[in-house]
VMD Tcl script that draws the C-alpha trace (Angstrom):
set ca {
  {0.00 0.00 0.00}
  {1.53 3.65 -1.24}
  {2.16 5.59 2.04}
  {-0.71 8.40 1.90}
  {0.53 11.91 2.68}
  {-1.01 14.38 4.85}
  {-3.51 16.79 3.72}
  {-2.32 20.14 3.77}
  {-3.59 22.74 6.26}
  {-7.33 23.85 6.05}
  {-7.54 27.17 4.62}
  {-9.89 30.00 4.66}
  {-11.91 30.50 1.37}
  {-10.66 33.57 0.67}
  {-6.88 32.32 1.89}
  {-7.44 29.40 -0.60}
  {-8.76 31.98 -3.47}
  {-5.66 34.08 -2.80}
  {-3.67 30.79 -2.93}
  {-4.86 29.56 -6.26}
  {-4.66 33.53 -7.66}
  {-0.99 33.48 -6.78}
  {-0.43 30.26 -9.09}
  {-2.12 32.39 -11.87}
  {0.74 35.50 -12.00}
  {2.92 35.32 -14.60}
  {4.62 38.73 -13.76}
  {6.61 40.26 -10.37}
  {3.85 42.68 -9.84}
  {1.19 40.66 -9.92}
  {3.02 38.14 -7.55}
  {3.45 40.90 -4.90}
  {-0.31 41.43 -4.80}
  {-1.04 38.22 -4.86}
  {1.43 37.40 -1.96}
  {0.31 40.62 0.00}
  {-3.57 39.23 -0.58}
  {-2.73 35.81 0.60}
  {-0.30 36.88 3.70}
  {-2.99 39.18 5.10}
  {-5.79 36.77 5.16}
  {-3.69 34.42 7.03}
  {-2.18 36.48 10.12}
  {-2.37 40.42 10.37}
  {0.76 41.97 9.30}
  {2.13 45.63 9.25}
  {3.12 45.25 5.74}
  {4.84 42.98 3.43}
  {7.69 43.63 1.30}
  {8.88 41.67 -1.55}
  {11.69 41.90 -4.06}
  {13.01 39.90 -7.05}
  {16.42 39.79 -7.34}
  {18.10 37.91 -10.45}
  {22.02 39.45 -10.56}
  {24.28 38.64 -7.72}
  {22.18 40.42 -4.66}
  {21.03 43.35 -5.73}
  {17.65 43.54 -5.96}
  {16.04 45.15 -9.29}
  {12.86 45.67 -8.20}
  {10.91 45.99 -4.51}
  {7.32 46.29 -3.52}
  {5.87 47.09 0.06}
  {1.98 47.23 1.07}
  {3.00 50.83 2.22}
  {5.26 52.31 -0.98}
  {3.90 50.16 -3.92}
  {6.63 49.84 -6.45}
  {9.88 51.86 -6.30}
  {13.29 52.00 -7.25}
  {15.74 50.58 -4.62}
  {19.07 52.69 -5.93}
  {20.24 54.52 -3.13}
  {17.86 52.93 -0.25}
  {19.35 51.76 2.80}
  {17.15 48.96 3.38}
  {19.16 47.38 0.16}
  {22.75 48.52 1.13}
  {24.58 46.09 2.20}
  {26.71 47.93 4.38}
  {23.42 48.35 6.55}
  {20.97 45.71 6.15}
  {22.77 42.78 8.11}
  {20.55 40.47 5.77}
  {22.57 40.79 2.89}
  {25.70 39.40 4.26}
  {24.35 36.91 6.36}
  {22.69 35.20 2.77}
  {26.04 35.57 0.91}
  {27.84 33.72 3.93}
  {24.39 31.25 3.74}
  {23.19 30.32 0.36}
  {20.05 28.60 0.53}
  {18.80 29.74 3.82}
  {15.18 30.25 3.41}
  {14.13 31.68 6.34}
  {16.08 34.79 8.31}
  {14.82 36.79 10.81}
  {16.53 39.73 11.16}
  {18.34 38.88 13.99}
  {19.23 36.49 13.01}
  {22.74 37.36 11.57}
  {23.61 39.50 15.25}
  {26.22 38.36 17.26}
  {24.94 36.30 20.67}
  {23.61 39.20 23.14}
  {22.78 42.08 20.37}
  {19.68 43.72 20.29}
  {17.78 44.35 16.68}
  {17.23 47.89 18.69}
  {21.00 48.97 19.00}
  {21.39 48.19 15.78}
  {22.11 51.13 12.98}
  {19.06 49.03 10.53}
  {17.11 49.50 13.28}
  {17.61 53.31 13.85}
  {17.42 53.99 10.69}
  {14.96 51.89 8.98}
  {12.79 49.86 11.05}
  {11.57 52.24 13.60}
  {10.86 55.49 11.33}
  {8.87 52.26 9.23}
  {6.98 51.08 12.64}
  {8.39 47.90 12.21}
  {9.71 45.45 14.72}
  {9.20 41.68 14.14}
  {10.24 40.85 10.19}
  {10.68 37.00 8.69}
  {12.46 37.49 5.22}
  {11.26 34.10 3.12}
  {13.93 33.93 0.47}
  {14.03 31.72 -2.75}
  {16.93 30.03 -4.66}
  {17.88 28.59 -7.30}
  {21.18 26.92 -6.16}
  {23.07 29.16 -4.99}
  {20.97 32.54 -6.80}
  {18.74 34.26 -4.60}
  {15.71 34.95 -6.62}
  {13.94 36.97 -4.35}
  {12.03 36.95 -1.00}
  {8.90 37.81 0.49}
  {8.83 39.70 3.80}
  {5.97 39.67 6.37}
  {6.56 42.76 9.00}
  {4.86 43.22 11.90}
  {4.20 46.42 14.03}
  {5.55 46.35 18.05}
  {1.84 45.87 18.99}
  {1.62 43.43 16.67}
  {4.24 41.27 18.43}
  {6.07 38.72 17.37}
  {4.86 35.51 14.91}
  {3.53 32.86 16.55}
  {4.01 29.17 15.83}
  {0.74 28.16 14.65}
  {1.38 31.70 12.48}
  {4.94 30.41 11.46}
  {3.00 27.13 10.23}
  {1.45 29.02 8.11}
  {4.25 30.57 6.73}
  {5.91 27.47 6.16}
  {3.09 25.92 4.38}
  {2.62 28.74 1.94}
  {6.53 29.14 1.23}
  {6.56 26.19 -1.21}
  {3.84 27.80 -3.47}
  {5.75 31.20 -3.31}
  {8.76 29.29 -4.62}
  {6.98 28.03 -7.38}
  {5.72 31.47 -8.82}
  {9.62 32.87 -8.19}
  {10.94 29.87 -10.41}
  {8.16 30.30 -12.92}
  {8.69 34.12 -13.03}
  {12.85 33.65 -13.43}
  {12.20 30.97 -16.29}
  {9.81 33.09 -17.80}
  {12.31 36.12 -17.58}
  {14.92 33.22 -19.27}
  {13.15 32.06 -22.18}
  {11.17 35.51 -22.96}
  {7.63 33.04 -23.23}
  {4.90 34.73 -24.75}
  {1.49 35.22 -22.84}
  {-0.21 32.68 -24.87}
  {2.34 29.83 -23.38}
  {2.24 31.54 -19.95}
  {-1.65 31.04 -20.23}
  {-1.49 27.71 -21.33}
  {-0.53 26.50 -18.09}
  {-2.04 29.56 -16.00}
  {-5.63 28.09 -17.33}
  {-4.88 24.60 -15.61}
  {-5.41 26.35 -12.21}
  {-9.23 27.35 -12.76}
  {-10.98 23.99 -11.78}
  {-10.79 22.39 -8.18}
  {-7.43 20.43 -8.05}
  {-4.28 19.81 -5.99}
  {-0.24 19.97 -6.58}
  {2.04 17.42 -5.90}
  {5.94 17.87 -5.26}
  {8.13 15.63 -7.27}
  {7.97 13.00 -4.39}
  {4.27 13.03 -4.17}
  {3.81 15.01 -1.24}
  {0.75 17.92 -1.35}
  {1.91 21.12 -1.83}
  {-1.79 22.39 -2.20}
  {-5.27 21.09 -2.54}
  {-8.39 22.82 -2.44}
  {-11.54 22.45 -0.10}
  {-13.32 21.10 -3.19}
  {-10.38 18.86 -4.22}
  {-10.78 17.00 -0.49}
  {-14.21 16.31 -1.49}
  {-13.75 15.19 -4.48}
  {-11.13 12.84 -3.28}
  {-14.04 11.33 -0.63}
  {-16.76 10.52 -3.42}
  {-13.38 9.41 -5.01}
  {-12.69 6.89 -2.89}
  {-15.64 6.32 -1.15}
  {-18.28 6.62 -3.23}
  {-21.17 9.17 -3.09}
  {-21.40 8.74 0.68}
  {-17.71 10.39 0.90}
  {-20.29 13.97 0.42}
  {-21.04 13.64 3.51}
  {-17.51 12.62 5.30}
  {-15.55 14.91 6.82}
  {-12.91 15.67 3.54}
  {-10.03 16.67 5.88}
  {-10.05 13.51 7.86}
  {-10.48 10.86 5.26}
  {-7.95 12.94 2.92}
  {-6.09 10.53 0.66}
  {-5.22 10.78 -3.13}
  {-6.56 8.48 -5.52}
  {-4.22 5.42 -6.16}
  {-5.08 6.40 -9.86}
  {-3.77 9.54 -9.61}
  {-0.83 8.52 -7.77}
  {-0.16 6.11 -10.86}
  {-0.57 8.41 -13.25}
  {2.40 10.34 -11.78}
  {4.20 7.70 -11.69}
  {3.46 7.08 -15.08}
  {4.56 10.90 -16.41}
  {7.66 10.57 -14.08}
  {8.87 7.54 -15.95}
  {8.06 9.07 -19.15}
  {9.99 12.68 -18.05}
  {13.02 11.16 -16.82}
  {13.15 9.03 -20.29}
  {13.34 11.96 -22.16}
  {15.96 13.50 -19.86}
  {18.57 10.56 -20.93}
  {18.06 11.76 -24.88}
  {18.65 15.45 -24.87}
  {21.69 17.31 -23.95}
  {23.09 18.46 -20.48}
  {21.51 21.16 -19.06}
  {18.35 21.71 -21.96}
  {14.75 21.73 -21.12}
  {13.14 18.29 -20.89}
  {9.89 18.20 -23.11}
  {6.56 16.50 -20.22}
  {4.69 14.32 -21.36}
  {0.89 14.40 -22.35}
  {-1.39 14.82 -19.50}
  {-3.20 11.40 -18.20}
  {-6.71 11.54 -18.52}
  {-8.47 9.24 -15.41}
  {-11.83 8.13 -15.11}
  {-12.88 6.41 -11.97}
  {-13.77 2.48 -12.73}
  {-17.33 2.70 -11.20}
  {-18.63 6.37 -11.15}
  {-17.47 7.48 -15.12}
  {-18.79 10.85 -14.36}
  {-15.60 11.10 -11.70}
  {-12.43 12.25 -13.75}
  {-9.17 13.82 -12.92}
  {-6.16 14.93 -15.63}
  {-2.81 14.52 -14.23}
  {-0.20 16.51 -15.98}
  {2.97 18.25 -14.86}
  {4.09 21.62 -14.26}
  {6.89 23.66 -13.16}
  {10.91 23.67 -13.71}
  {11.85 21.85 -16.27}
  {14.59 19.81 -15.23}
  {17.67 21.85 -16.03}
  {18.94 21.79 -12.75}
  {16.48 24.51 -11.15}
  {14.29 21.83 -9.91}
  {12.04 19.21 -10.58}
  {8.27 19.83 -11.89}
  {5.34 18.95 -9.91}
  {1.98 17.44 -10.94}
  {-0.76 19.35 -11.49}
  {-4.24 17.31 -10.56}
  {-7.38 19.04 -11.68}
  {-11.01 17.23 -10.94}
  {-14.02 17.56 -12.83}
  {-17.05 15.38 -13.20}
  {-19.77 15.49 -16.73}
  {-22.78 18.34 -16.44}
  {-25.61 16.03 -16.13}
  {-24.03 14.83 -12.48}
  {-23.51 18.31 -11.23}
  {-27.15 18.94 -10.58}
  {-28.80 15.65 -11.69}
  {-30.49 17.61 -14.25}
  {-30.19 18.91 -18.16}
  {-29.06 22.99 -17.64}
  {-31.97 24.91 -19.16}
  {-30.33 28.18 -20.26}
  {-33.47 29.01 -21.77}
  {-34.89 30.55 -18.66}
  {-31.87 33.09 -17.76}
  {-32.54 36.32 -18.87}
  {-29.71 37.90 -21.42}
  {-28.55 40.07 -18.27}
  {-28.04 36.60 -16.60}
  {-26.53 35.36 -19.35}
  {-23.91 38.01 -19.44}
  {-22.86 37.38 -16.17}
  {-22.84 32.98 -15.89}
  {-20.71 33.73 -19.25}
  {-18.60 36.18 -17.23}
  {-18.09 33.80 -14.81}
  {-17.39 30.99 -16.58}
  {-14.38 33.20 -18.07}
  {-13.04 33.55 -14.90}
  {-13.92 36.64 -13.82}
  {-14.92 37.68 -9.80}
  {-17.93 39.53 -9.27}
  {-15.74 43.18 -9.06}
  {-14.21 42.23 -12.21}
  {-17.82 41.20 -13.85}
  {-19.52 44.58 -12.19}
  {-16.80 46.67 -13.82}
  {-16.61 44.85 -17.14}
  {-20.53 44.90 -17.44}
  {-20.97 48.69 -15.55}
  {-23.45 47.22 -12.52}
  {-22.69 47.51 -8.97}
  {-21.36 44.50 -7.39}
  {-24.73 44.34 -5.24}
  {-26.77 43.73 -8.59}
  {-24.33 41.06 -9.89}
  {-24.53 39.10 -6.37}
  {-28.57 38.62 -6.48}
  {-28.16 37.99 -10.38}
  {-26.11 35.35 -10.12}
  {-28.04 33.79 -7.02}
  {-30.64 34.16 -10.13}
  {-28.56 31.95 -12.17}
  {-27.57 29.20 -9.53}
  {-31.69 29.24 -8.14}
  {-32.43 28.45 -11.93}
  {-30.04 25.73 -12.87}
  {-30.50 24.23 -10.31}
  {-26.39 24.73 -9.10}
  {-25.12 25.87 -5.72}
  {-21.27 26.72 -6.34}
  {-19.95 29.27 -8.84}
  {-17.16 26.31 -9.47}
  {-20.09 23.89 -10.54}
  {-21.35 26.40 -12.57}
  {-18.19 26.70 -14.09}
  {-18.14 22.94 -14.37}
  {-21.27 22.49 -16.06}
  {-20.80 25.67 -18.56}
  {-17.35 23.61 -19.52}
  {-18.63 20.23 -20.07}
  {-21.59 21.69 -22.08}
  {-19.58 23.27 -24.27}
  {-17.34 20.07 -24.60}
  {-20.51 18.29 -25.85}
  {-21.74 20.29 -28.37}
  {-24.64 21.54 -26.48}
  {-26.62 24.95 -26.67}
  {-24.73 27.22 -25.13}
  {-23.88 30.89 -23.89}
  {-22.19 32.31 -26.63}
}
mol new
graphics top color blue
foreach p $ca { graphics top sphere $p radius 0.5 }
foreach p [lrange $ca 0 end-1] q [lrange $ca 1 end] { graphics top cylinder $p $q radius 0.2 }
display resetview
């Protein structure tokens, strides 16, 4: 029997929205919000700073909750000489988490210190956990939670937090450096952007959960226990699909094939996704597919597991589009695109208000409760050929 792995902490729903947004930015700014977002639904902060940094250590950009986006020439925070960060990472490549006092000598106080003076209490800062990310021995770039003196310090459940969030910030600071590398255009970035839109989970290389979703869990009960897993409790019962641990294997053995036929140190082509159904319950399907570094030495990919089931089973009945009205039309379409209900009110000019009871409209007449089923069904009756919104 395959050892199971733990389930990943239970997250908020807007944590877990922020979560999945930050796998969707393909640029440094859009990271930084995304980080900020995600950060400050799980602990209150001060502010967080982040910078990307891809020459030696200078960073080339920097972003804070309280400046936005500035030029670093000339700050003290980045001069070496000052911030006792900088040396401390040189002397420790790799080190992913620093406090900042960290690099003291025994018996210093951050207080006494000239960083301090000059930097952290004009800022109202006291309490900072730089989360840095390598590739070998490159810093890429770190992400910086600060808290206030009233704040106090981080706690451990808060620092288990951290630490469970840090290996999906890595991620997007790989993808953005290879993306910076091989100048990809924004219809490959989306390629593998659009992957993150249905309920799914990623695996490291070794099969352990980096992330899964609330809906994932449950579909990973009806999974593996049939319809009666609805009504388990997801988190406790968590365990991935033996299929889905297969398929992995399966695209592992086909990845590290191709490895052995191309040259040192060039990008390894993945293999096609795995499409799974599940034996009994056909409606129950997962795709399997990697994603990630591509194997030339800046890490291994990880598997990308997204979970979807056919229309008729999301509601037990056919959708009848026939009775929306064109308004609510506009806005399942909308939604179906991916767009939130700020980005739907602004793209169709109706306050968010209307667009809330429009699309409780919507999910009262199709007979759906989720906006991700709606999603679902929308997808899978396009797939067939059916009727549909556009």
């Amino acid at each position: 029997m395959r050892d199971r792995r733990s389930p990943a902490p239970s997250l908020s729903a807007r944590a877990t929205k922020a979560l999945l947004d930050l796998h969707t930015t393909v640029d440094f700014r859009s990271l930084c919000r995304a980080a900020e977002r995600l950060v400050g639904e799980l602990m209150p902060v001060h502010s967080v700073g982040a910078a990307m940094v891809l020459f030696e250590f200078k960073p080339l950009f920097f972003y804070s909750t309280r400046d936005g986006f500035h030029d670093v020439r000339g700050d003290v925070r980045y001069d070496p000489t000052c911030n006792p960060v900088f040396d401390y990472l040189r002397k420790n490549p790799g080190k992913k988490w620093v406090r900042l006092e960290d690099p003291l000598p025994p018996g210093v106080d951050i207080e006494t210190t000239p960083f301090y003076k000059q930097v952290m209490e004009p800022e109202g800062w006291r309490y900072v956990i730089a989360l840095n990310f390598w590739s070998g021995s490159q810093l890429l770039g770190w992400v910086s939670p600060v808290r206030s003196p009233a704040q106090g310090d981080f706690t451990a459940a808060e620092m288990s937090l951290l630490q469970h969030i840090y290996p999906h910030l890595e991620v997007c600071f790989q993808r953005l450096e290879r993306i910076h590398q091989l100048g990809l255009t924004s219809a490959e970035i989306g390629s593998v952007m659009d992957s993150m839109q249905e309920p799914s989970a990623v695996l490291d290389w070794n099969l352990r959960v980096i992330s899964c979703t609330d809906e994932a869990k449950v579909h990973f009960a009806r999974w593996n226990h049939g319809e009666g897993g609805r009504t388990l409790n997801a988190r406790l019962v968590f365990a991935l699909p033996e299929a889905a641990l297969a398929a992995c294997d399966v695209l592992k053995e086909g990845y590290e094939e191709s490895l052995r036929h191309i040259p040192a140190g060039a990008a390894a082509p993945y293999p096609d996704p795995i499409q799974v159904r599940h034996p009994e319950a056909a409606r129950l399907r997962l795709s399997v597919r990697m994603i990630g570094s591509r194997g030339n030495g800046r890490g291994l990919p990880h598997f990308l597991l997204k979970c979807s089931e056919t229309a008729e089973s999301v509601s037990g009945k056919p959708l009848l589009l026939d009775l929306l009205t064109t308004r609510e039309r506009e806005i399942a379409r909308e939604v179906w695109r991916g767009g939130s209900n700020e980005c739907i009110a602004l793209r169709l000019g109706r306050d968010i208000g209307t667009i809330k009871k429009q699309l409780t409209a919507v999910y009262r007449k199709l007979g759906i409760r989720t906006r991700t089923e709606l999603v679902r069904a929308l997808g899978e009756l396009e797939k067939s050929g059916a009727p549909s919104l556009s």
